[in-house]
N, C-alpha and C positions, 0 to 999 in steps of 0.2 A: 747767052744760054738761058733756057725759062728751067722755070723749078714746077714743079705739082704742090699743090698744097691742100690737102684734105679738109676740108670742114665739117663739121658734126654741128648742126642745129642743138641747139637747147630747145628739148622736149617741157614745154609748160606742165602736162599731165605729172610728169616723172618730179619735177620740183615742187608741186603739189602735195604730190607724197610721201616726198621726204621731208618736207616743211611743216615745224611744228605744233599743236594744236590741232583745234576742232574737238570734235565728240569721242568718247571711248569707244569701243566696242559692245561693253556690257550697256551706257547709256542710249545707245544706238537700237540694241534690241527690244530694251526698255519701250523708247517711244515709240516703236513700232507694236509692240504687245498692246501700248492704248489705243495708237490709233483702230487697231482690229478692236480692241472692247467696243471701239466707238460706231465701230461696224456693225457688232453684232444684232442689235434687233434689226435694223433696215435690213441684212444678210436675210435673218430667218424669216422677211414678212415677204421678201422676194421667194425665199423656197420655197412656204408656204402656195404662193401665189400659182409657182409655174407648178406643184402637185396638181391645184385646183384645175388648172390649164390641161393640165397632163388625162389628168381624170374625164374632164368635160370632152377631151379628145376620143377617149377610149367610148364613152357611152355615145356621143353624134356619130361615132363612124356606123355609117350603112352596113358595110365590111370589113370585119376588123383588118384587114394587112391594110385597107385604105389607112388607118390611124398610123401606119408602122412607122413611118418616115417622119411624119411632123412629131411623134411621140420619140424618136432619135434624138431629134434635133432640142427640142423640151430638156428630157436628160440629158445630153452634154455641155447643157447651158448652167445645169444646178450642180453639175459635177467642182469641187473648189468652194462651193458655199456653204457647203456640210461644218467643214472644218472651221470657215469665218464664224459662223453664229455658234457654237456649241456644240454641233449634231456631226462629227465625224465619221460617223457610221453610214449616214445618209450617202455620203461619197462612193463608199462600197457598194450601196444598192442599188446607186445609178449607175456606177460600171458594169454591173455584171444584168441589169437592166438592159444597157446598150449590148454586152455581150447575147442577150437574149434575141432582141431585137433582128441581131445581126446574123444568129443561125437560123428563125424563123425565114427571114427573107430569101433565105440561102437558100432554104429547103423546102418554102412554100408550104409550109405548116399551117393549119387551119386553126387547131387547137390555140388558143391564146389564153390559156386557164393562168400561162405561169406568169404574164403582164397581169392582172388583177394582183396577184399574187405579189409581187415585185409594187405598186403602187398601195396595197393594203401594208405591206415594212415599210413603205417610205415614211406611210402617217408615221406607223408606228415609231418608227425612227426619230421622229422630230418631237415626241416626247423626252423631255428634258429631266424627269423623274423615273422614266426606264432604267433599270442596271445591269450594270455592265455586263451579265453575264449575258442575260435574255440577249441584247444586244449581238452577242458574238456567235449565240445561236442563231438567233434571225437571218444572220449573215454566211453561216454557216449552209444553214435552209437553202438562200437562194443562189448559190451557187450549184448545190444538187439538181434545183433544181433547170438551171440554166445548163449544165451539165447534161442533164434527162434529154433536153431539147438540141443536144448538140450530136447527143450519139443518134 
């Protein structure tokens, strides 16, 4: 007569984490907080850099929708580095930037008043002496106006 007999592997993962030691949780986030401090300037000289890009985009193009798509692609590269370097705000202006972007091409909008607009808060944005409030107005701005452009 044969029997069955079930086996159950031992999960390495699962003994891992039941097994004592390694780092806290609170030390864990700790080192993570430095290594972003350690980010922070290279973060804001990349933001910096791709505004520059972004900007030099807008004034080359022949016709502005020509710039629409490479200036897409610009902001959702700087989108997550607002918040590395200091400048979290910046994050907001590039969404609703690309939010902009994306009703213009939809609707084949000639007007591009609200992208100047939208790269003139981004400077803004990346001042690090800006407060808070002006800030949450700026933000407030371009959503209206990305808004304007959607109806």
């Amino acid at each position: 007569m044969s029997s069955v007999r079930f086996v159950f592997p031992k999960m390495r993962l699962q003994e891992l984490i039941r097994a004592p030691g390694g780092i806290t949780v609170a030390e864990a986030l700790q080192r993570a907080k430095g290594n972003l401090e350690m980010l922070k300037p290279q973060s804001r000289e990349e933001l910096l850099a791709l505004l520059e890009e972004a900007e030099s985009a807008v004034a080359g193009a022949v016709q502005p929708a020509d710039a629409l798509e490479g200036l897409y692609a610009i902001a959702v590269r700087g989108i997550g580095a607002g918040a590395v370097c200091g400048a979290p705000d910046v994050d907001g202006a590039l969404s609703s930037l690309c939010d902009l972007i994306d009703h213009l091409q939809q609707t084949s909008h000639a007007d591009h008043s609200g992208i100047a607009v939208h790269l003139r808060a981004w400077r803004l944005l990346m001042d690090p002496e800006l407060p808070r409030p002006s800030a949450t107005a700026i933000l407030e701005g371009l959503r209206k106006v990305t808004s304007h452009f959607a109806a």
